[in-house]
N, C-alpha and C positions, 0 to 999 in steps of 0.2 A: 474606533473612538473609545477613550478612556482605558486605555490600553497601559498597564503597571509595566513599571522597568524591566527588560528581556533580560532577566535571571535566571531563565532554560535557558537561552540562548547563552548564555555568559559560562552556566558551570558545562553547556556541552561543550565549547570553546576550552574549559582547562580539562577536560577528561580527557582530550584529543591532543592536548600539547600534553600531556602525561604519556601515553600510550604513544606521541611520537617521539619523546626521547628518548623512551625504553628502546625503537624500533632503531631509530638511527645513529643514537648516541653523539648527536651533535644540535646544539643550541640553534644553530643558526641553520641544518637542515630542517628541522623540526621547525621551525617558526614560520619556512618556503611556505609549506601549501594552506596554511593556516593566512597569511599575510592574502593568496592569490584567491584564497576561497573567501574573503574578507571583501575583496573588492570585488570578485564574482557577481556576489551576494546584496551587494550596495549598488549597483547597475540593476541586477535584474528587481530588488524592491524600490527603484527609481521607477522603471518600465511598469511593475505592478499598478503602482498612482496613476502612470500615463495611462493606463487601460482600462484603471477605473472610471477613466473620465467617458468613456465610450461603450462599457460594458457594463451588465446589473454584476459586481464582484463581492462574497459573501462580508461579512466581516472578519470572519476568522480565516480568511484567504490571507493575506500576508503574513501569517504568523503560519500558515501551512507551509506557506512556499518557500517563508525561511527556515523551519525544519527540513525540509526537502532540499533545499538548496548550499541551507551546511554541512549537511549529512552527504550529496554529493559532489560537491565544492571539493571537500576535504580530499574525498575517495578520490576525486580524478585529478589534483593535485598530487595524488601521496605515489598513483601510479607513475607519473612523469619523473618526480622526482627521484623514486626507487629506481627508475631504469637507468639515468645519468649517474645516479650513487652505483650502480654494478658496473656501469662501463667503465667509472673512472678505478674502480678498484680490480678493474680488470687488465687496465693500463693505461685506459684511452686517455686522450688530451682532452680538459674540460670541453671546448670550443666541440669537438668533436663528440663527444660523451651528448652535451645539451644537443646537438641536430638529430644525434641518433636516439636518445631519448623522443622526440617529434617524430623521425620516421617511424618510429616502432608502437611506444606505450605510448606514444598520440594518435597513433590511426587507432588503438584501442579505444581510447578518449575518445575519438568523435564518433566511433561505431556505439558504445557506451549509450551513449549521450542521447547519440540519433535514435536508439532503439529506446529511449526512457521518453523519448521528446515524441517518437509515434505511439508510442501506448497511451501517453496523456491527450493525444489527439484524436483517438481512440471514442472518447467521450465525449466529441462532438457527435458519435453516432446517437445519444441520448437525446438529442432536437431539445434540451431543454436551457434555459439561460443560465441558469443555478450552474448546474456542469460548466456549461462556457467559460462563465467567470473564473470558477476553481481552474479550469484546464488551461487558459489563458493566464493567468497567475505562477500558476507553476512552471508554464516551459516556459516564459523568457526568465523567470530564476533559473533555471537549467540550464539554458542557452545561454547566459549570459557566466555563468561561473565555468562552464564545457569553454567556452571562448578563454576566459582568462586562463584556465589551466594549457590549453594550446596555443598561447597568445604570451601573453604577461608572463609567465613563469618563467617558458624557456630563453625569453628575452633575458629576464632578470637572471637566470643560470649564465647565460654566458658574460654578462655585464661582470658579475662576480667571480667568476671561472670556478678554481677551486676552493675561495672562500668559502664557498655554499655549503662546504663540509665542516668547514670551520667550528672553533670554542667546542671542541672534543669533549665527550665526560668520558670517565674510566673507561665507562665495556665499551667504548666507540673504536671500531677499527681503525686502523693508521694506513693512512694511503702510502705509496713508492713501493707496495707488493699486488703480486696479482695473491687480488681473494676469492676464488671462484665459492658462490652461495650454495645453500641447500643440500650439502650431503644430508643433515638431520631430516628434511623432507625427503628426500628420497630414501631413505633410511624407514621411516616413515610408512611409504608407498608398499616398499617389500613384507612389510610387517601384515598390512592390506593385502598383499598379493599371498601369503602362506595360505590361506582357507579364506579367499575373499565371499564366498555366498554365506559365511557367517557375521560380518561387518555387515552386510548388503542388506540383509534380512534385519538384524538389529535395529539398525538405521529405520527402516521403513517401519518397521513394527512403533517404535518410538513416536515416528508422525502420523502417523495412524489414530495411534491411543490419544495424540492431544488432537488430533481433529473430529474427534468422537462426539463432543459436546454442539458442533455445529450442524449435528441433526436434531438439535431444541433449537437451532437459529427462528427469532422473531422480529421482522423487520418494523419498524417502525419512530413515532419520534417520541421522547417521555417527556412524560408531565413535571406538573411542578411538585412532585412527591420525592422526585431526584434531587431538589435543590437541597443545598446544607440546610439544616435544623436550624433555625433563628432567624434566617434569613427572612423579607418580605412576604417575596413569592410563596415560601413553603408554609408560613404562619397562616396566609391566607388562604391560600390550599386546604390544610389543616383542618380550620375554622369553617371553613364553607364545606367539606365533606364532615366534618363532627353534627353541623347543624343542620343541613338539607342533605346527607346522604352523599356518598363519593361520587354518585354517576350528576352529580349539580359540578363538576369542574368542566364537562365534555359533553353538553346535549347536542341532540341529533335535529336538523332544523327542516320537515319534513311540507314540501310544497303540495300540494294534492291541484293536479290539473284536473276541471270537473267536467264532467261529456257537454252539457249545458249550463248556459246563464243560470248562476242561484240556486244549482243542483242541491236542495241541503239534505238531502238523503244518501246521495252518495256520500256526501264528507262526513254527516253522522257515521255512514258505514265504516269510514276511513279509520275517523276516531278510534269508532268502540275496537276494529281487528287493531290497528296498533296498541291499545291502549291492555288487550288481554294474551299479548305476544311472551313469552314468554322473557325472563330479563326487563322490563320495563317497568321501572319506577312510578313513573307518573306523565300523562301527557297534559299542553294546557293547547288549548282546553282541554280538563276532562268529558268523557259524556256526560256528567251531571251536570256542567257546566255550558251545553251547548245550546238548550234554549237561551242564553242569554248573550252567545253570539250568534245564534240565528235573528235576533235581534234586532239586529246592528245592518242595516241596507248595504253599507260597505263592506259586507265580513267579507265579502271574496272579491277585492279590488271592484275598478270602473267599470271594467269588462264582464267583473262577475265570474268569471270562469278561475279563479285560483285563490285558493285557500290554504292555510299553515297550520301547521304541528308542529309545538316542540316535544321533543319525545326525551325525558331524562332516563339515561339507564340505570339498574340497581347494581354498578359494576364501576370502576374507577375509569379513568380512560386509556390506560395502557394496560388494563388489563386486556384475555383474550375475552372473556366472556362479553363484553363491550365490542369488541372483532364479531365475534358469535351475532352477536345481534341486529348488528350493521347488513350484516350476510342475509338474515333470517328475512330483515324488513326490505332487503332487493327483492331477493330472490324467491321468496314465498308468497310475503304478506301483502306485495305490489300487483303479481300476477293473478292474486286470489281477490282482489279489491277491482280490477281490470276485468275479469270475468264475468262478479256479479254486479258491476254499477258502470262500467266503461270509464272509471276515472282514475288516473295514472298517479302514481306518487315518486318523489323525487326527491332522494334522500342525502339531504348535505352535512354542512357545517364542520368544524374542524376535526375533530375526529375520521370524519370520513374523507375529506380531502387528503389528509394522513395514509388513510386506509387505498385509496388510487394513486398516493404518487407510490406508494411503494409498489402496487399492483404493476405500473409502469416502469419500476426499476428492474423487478423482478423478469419482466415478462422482456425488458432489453437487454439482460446480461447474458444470455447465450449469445447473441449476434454479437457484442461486446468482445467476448471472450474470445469468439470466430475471428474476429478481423483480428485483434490482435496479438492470440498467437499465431494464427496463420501468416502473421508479416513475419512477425519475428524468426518463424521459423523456414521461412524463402528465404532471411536474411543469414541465419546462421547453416544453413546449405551453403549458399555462398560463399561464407567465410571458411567453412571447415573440409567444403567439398564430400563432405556425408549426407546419407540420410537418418540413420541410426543415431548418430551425434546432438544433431538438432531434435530428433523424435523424442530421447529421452530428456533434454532439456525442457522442452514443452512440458513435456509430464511431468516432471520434477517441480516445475516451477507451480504447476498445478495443485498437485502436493504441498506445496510448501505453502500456499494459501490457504488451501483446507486447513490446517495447520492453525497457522496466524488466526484464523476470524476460530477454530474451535478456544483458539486460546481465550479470543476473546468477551468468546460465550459466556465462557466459564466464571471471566473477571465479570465483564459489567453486567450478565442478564442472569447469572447467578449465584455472583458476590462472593467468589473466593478470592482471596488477598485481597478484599476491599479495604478492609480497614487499613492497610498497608500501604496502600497508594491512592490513602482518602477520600474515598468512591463513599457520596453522601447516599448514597439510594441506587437499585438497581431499576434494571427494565430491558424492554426492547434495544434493538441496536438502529442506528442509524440508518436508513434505506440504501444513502450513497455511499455510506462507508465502503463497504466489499468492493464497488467498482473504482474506487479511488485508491483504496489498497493495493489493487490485484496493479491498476494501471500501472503505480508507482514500484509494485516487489517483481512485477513484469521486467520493465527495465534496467533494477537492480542485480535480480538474479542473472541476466544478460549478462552484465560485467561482470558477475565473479567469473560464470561459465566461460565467459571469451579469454581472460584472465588465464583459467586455467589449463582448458582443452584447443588454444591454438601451438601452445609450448607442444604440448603434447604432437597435434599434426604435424608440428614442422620436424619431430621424431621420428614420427612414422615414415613418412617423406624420404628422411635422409638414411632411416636404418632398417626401416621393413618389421622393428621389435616392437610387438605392442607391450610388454610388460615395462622393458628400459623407457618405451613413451609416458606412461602413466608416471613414472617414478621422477622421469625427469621434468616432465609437466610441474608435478609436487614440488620439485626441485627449483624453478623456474620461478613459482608463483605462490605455490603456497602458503611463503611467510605472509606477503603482502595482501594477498586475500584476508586472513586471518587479520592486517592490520587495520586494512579497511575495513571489515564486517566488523571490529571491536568499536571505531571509532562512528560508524554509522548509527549502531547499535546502541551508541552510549550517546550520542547525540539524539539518537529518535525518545530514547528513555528519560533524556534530561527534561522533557516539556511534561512528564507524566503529573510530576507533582502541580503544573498549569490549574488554574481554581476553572478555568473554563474549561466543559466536562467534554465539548467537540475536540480538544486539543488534548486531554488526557484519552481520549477515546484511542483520538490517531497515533499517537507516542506508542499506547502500550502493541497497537496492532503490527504497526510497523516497525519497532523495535524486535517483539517478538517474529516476527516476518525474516527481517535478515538475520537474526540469530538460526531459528530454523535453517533456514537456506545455506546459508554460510558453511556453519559449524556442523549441519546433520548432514544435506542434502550433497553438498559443493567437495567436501575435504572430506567425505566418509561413504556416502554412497554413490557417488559418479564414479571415482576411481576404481573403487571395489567393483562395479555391472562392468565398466569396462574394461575391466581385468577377465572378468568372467566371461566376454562375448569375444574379445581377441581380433582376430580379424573383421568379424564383422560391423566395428564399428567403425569400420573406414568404406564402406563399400558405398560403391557411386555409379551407376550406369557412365559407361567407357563413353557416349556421347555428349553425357553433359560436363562430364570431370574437361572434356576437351574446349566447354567452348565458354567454362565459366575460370575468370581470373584468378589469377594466386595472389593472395593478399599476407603476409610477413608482416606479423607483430611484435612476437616475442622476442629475447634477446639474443645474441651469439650462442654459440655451445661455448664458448669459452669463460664463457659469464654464470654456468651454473654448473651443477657434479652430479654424477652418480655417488652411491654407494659401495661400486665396488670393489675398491678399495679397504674399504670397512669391512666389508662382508670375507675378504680372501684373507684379513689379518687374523680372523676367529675364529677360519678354519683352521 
């Protein structure tokens, strides 16, 4: 509701026709996955409505799903397209280019897809409806632009044949030759392979240092101290902590269950420990004030047995010392009030409902993280027929999160580059952020890794050479990793400047997410470990390599190069 013109959406959309004509150098290849991720995207935010009719779905869910869903719209578009663009510069006849394009970089597409589409399902482990709706949002956006990219495109590739290459610019290769890609990656790879435990070590050290800030990580949801300067909320904010003190935006609404009818000794007692707790503003009733609701025949309802506190802290409500306190009147001032008077206290209101869902977030994101890298990584056994392979992607991808949320420490809880990407106020991070992140860079990093490391297997396969696999892996896929991670990147980034701070939250996380990944973990530190581990990152127990299927993604050897060539001319 009330939702301003999609102007993220609009400049991610020309960053990605910029970066694909650089890539393709054709008007009308570069327009393919952009046209397929267009109607992708307009299905699955059709499905979105249909599901809000049946599901509690946030408000700022369609505008997730459509970051998510341009950002992978594009990506699995750009791979289909890439692949028919190599066959046919390889020789192939369009008609033949587009099927092989489907058998190949589409069984990547839907393994892709599938692995983004179970990690978001992932978060129905969280039992709660908030998740559902976001999770339900996002995979039929996924599902529905994963379909058009395996559906719509290749139809429309062959409807056009080799139009699709069509309205050439300069640097655009001329088809009638075989072009075989990527000697400069694989050029690349060797460069990686001279002293690869010194690129290996870099790399890591790099994600390391930016995930450092996420041991201040503080979950929770901020106040209206974040909203821009002028605004309603934040004037009012302002006003009511200048006047009554910062802990009057966030009081604690404290129930006291009494042992007996009209107990008024005990809820005195109540009073006065809450009222001399350390952090505590002011309770009402004060004890000065309690002969004058002892009073009152009703002070403790019908039944007599329950009495209230409000308790204002002397703390804002995002601050910790406010956490501090919440803590304090559980865990001490409850049991110590239970002792000498048998009457319980039960400590609510917004702040602390705050304060448990996060308890709840926190306390399900191991299991979380369980299921689904444990799927992911049954799944990428499968495909690679290793266990080394998949083991470091797991960890990688691990990596590259810590990563992302240290980044995002830094930005939103505290404040570097805010002023840069308009960040009115800092504070705590979102509770559900990391599990929506991790779901989403889960799936993403998938793709680059399958992207890169099946070229690779099918190397190994045919030549026994793990150094020619890395190189020609690099060779295979490397440009188009790089093109995808540019245009995801630049699409997660385009919602940053979004005035709604849930939408600038998730831009800068997941922007900086597949940069990480991409550029640090994918094209500099995979290559580099397994160059360094050699053969053992193909080893498979001889009974399972026998009874688990061989799945072929990547393209011909005739469709990509080595180096060396290059390498014998400089001898």
């Amino acid at each position: 509701a009330g939702q301003e013109p999609p102007s993220s959406e609009l400049f991610g959309l020309i960053v990605a026709i910029v970066i694909l004509l650089l890539a393709f150098g054709s008007l009308v290849a570069a327009g393919l996955p952009i046209v397929a991720a267009i109607l992708g995207l307009a299905m699955g935010q059709m499905g979105v409505l249909i599901a809000a009719n049946f599901l509690d779905v946030a408000t700022f869910a369609p505008t997730l799903a459509a970051m998510i869903g341009l950002g992978v719209g594009i990506d699995y578009s750009l791979f289909v397209i890439n692949r028919f663009r190599q066959a046919v510069f390889a020789g192939r006849d369009a008609k033949a280019a587009a099927m092989e394009s489907v058998e190949t970089a589409g069984r990547a597409v839907l393994f892709a897809g599938s692995t983004v589409i179970i990690a978001l399902l992932g978060l129905f482990i969280m039992r709660i409806n908030f998740f559902n709706g976001l999770a339900v949002a996002s995979i039929v956006t996924v599902l529905f632009v994963m379909l058009s990219a395996l559906w719509f495109l290749p139809a429309l590739l062959s409807l056009l044949g080799t139009k699709s290459l069509a309205l050439r610019l300069p640097w655009g290769k001329k088809r009638g030759q075989v072009h075989p890609e990527g000697k400069a990656w694989a050029h690349y790879g060797r460069f990686l392979q001279r002293k690869p435990i010194i690129p290996a070590l870099v790399s890591i050290v790099i994600v390391v240092v930016l995930a450092i800030p996420l041991l201040s990580l503080r979950l929770g949801f901020s106040d209206d101290s974040g909203k821009a300067p002028g605004t309603p909320l934040r004037t009012a904010y302002d006003l009511m902590a200048e006047g009554f003190g910062p802990g009057v935006n966030g009081p604690f609404f404290v129930a006291v269950e009494l042992p007996k009818p009209n107990d008024a000794a005990a809820y005195a007692a109540a009073v006065k420990a809450i009222e001399s707790s350390p952090g505590v503003a002011s309770t009402l009733p004060s004890s000065a004030a309690l002969p004058i609701v002892l009073a009152n025949p009703t002070a403790f309802g019908a039944d007599g047995t329950i009495g209230t506190i409000m308790v204002t802290p002397d703390s804002a409500p995002q601050d910790e010392a406010t956490d501090a306190l919440l803590s304090n009147l559980r865990e001490n001032v409850n049991p110590q009030i239970t002792a000498q008077t048998g009457a319980k206290l039960y400590v609510g209101g917004q702040q602390a409902i705050i304060s448990d869902f996060t308890s709840v977030m926190t306390s399900a994101l191991p299991l979380f993280l369980l299921v689904v890298v444990g799927l992911g990584f049954l799944a990428l056994v499968l495909l690679f027929h290793s266990i080394v392979v998949p083991l470091t992607a797991a960890i990688t991808s691990l990596l590259s999160f810590a990563a992302a949320m240290g980044v995002t420490v830094a930005v939103f809880q505290w404040g570097w580059l805010g002023d840069v990407i308009g960040l009115a106020g800092t504070g705590p991070i979102f509770p559900f952020l990391p599990i929506m992140v991790f779901a989403i860079l889960f799936g993403l990093s998938m793709d680059y890794q399958v992207f890169l490391v099946t070229r690779m297997q099918e190397e190994w396969s045919r030549t026994g050479d793990n150094s020619a696999s890395v190189r020609r892996g690099l060779a295979g896929s490397g440009r188009v990793v790089v093109i995808a991670a540019a245009i995801m990147a630049s699409v997660f980034l385009a919602f940053v400047p979004d005035k709604n701070s849930m939408i600038k939250l998730f831009g800068v996380s997941l922007g900086s997410a597949v940069i990480i990944d991409a550029f640090i973990i994918r094209l500099i530190f995979i290559p580099s470990i397994m160059s360094i581990l050699g053969k053992a990152n193909w080893w498979l127990p001889g009974w399972l390599d026998r009874i688990l299927p061989k799945v072929q993604i990547e393209p011909g050897e005739d469709e990509v190069t080595d180096d060396e060539q290059l390498v014998a001319s400089k001898a």
